[in-house]
Every structure is written in structure tokens, then in C-alpha cells.
N, CA, C and O of each residue as an XYZ file, in Angstrom:
320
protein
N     132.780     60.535    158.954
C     131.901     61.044    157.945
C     130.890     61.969    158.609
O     129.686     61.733    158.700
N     131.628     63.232    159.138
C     130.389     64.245    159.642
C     129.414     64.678    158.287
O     129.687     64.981    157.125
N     128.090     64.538    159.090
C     126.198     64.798    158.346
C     126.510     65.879    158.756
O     126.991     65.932    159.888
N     126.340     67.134    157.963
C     126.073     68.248    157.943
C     124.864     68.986    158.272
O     124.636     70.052    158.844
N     124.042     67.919    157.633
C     122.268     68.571    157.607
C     121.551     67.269    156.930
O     122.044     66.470    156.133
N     120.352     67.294    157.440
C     119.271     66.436    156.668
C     118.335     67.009    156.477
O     117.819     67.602    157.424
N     117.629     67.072    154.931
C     117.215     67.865    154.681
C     116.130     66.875    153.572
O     116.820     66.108    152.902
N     114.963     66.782    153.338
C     113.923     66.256    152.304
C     114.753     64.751    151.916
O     115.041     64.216    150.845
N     114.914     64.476    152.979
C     115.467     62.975    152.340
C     116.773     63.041    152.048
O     117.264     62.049    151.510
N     117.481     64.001    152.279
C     119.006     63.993    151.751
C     119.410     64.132    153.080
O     118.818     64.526    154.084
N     121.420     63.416    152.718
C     121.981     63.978    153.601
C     123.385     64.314    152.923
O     123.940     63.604    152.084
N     123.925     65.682    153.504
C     125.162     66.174    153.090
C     126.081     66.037    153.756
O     126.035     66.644    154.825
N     127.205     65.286    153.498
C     127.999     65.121    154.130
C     129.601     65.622    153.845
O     129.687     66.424    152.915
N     130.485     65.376    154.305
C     131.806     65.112    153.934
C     132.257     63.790    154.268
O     131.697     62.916    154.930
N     133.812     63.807    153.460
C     134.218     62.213    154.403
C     135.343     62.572    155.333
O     135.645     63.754    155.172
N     136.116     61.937    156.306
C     136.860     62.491    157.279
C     138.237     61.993    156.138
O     139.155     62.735    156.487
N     138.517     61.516    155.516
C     139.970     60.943    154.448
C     139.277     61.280    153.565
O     138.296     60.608    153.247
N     139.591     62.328    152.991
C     139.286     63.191    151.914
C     140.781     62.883    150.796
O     140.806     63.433    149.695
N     141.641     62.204    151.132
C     142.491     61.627    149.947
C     143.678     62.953    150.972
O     143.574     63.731    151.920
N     144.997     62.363    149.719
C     146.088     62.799    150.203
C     146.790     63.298    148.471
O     147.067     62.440    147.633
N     146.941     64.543    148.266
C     146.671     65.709    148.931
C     145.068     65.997    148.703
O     144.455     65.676    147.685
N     144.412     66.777    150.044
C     142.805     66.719    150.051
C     142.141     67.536    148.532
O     142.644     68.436    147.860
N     141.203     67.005    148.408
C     140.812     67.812    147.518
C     139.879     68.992    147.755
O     139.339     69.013    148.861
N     139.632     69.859    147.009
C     138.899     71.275    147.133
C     137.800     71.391    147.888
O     137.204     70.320    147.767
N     137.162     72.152    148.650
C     135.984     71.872    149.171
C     134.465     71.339    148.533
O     133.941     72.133    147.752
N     134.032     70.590    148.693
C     133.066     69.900    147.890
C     132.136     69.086    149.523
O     132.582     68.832    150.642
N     130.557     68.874    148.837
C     129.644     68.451    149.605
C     129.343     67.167    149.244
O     128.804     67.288    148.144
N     129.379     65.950    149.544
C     128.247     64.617    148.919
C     126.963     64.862    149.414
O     126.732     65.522    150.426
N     126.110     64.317    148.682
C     124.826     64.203    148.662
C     124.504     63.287    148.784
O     124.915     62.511    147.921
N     123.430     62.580    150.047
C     123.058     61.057    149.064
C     121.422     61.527    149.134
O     121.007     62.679    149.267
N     120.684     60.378    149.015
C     119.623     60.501    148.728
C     119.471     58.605    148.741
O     119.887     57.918    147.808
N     118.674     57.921    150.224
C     118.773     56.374    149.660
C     120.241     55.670    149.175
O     121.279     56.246    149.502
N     120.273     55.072    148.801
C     121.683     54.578    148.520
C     122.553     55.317    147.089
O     123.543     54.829    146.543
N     121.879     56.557    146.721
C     122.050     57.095    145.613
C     122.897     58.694    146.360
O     122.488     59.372    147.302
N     124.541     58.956    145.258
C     124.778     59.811    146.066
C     125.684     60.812    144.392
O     126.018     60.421    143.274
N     125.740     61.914    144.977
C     126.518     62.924    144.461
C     126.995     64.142    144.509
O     126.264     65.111    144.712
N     128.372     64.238    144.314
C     128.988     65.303    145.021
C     129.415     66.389    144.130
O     129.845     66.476    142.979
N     129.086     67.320    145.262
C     129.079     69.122    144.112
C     130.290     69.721    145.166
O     130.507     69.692    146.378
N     131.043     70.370    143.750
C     132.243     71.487    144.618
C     131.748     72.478    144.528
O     130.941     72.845    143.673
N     132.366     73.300    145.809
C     131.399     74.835    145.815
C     132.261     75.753    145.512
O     132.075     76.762    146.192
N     133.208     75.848    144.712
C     133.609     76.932    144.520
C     134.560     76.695    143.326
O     135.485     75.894    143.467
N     134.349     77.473    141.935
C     134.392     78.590    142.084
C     132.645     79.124    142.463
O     132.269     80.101    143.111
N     131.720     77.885    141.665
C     130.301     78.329    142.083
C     130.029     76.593    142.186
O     130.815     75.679    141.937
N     128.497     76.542    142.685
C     128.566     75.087    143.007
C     128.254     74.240    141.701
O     127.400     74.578    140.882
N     129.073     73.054    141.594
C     129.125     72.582    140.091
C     129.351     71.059    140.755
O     129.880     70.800    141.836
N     128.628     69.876    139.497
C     128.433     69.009    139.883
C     129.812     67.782    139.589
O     130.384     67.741    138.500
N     130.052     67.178    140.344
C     131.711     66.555    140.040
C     131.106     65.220    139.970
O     131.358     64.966    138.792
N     130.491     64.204    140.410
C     129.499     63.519    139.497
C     128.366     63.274    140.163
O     128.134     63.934    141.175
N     127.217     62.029    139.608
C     126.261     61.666    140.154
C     125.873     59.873    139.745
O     125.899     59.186    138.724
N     125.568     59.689    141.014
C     125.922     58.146    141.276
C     124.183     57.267    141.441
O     124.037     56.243    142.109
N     123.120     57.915    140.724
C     121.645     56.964    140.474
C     121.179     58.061    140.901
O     120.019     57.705    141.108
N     121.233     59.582    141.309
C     120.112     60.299    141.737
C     119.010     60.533    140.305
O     119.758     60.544    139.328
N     117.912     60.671    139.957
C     117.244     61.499    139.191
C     117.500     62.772    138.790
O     118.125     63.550    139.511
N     117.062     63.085    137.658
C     117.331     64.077    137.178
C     116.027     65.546    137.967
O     116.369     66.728    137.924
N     115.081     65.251    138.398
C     114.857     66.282    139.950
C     115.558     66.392    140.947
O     115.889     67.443    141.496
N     115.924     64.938    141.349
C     116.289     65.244    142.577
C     117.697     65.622    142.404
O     118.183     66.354    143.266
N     118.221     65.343    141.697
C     119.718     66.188    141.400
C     119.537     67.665    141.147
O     120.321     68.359    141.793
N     118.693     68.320    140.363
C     118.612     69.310    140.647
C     117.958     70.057    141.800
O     117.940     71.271    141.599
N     117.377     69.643    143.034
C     116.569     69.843    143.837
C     117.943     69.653    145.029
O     118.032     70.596    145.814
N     118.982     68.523    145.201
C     119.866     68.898    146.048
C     121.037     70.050    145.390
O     121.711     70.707    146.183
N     121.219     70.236    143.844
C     122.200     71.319    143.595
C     121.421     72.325    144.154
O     121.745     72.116    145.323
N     120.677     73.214    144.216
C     119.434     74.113    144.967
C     119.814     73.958    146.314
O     120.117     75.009    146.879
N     119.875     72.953    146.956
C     120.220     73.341    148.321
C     121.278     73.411    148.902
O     121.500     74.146    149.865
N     122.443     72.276    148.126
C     123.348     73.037    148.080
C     123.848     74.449    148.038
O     124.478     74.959    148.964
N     123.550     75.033    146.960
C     123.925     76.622    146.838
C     123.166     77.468    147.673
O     123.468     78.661    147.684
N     121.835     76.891    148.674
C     121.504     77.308    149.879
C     122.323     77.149    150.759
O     122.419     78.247    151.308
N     122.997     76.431    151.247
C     123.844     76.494    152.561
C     125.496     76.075    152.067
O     126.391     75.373    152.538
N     125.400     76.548    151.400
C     126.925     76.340    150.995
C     127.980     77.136    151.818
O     129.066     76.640    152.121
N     127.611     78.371    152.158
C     128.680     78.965    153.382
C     128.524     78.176    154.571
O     129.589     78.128    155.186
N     127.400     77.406    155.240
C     127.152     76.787    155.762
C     128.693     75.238    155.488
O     129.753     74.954    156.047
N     128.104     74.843    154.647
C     128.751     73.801    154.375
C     130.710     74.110    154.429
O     131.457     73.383    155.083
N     131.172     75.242    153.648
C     132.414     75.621    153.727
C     133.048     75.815    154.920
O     134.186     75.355    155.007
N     132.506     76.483    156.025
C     132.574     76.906    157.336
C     132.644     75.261    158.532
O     133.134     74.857    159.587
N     131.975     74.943    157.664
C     132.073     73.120    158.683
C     133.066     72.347    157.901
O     133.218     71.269    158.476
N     133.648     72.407    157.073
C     135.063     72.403    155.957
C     135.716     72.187    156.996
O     135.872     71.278    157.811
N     136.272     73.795    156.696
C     137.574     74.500    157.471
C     137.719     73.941    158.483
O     138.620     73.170    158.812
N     136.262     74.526    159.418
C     136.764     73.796    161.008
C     136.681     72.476    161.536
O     136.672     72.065    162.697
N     136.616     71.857    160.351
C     136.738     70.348    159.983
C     138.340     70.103    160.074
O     139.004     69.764    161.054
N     138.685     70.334    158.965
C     140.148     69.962    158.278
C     141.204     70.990    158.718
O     142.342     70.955    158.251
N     140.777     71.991    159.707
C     141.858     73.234    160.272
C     142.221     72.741    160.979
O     143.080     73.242    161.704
């Protein structure tokens, strides 16, 4: 489970068994034991959310779509 970044209390991660066949590129979020994961593409959109608030869900979609090439780029040379 490579942490990507920690950032205001969050952390973004991926998981290393992303399922078989993997699915699309997408970030989890947690926040505390509270987590939710956004796919970034075609734009970043939320696939669900698991106890975050309704700020702080929008406050990690926001940073998400800040480092999202970030995040895609540690994908690839993840799963390449």
C-alpha cells in the first residue's frame, strides 16, 4: 500500500492488489479511519466515500485534482 503524500491530515494512497483485471487509475483517501476513493480520469470523480464529511470530502477532491499527474505517474511506475 504505497502513501503517495500526506497532506492536512490525509493520506493518498493506492493498494498494491488492485483486483484482477486492475481497475482504472484512481487515488484512496483516508482521513482517520475514514476513507474515499476518486478516479482521475476522465476528470477526477468520486467512486465512493466511507465517513469523510462533507468539507473534508470536498477539501481532499481539491487536492486530489492538485496532484493528480502526480498521483498517475506513481500509477504507472507502480503497476508498469
Amino acid at each position: 500500500m504505497p502513501v503517495l503524500l500526506r497532506l492536512e491530515g490525509f493520506k493518498f494512497l493506492f493498494y498494491a492488489d488492485e483486483g484482477r483485471p486492475r481497475e482504472p487509475v484512481h487515488i484512496h483517501v483516508r482521513h482517520g479511519r475514514d476513507e474515499a476513493k476518486f478516479w482521475l480520469y476522465p476528470s477526477v470523480s468520486l467512486s465512493y466515500n466511507r465517513g469523510l464529511s462533507g468539507p473534508l470530502l470536498n477539501r481532499a477532491q481539491r487536492l486530489v485534482e492538485e496532484h493528480r499527474d502526480e498521483f498517475e505517474r506513481a500509477w504507472h511506475e507502480f503497476f508498469n
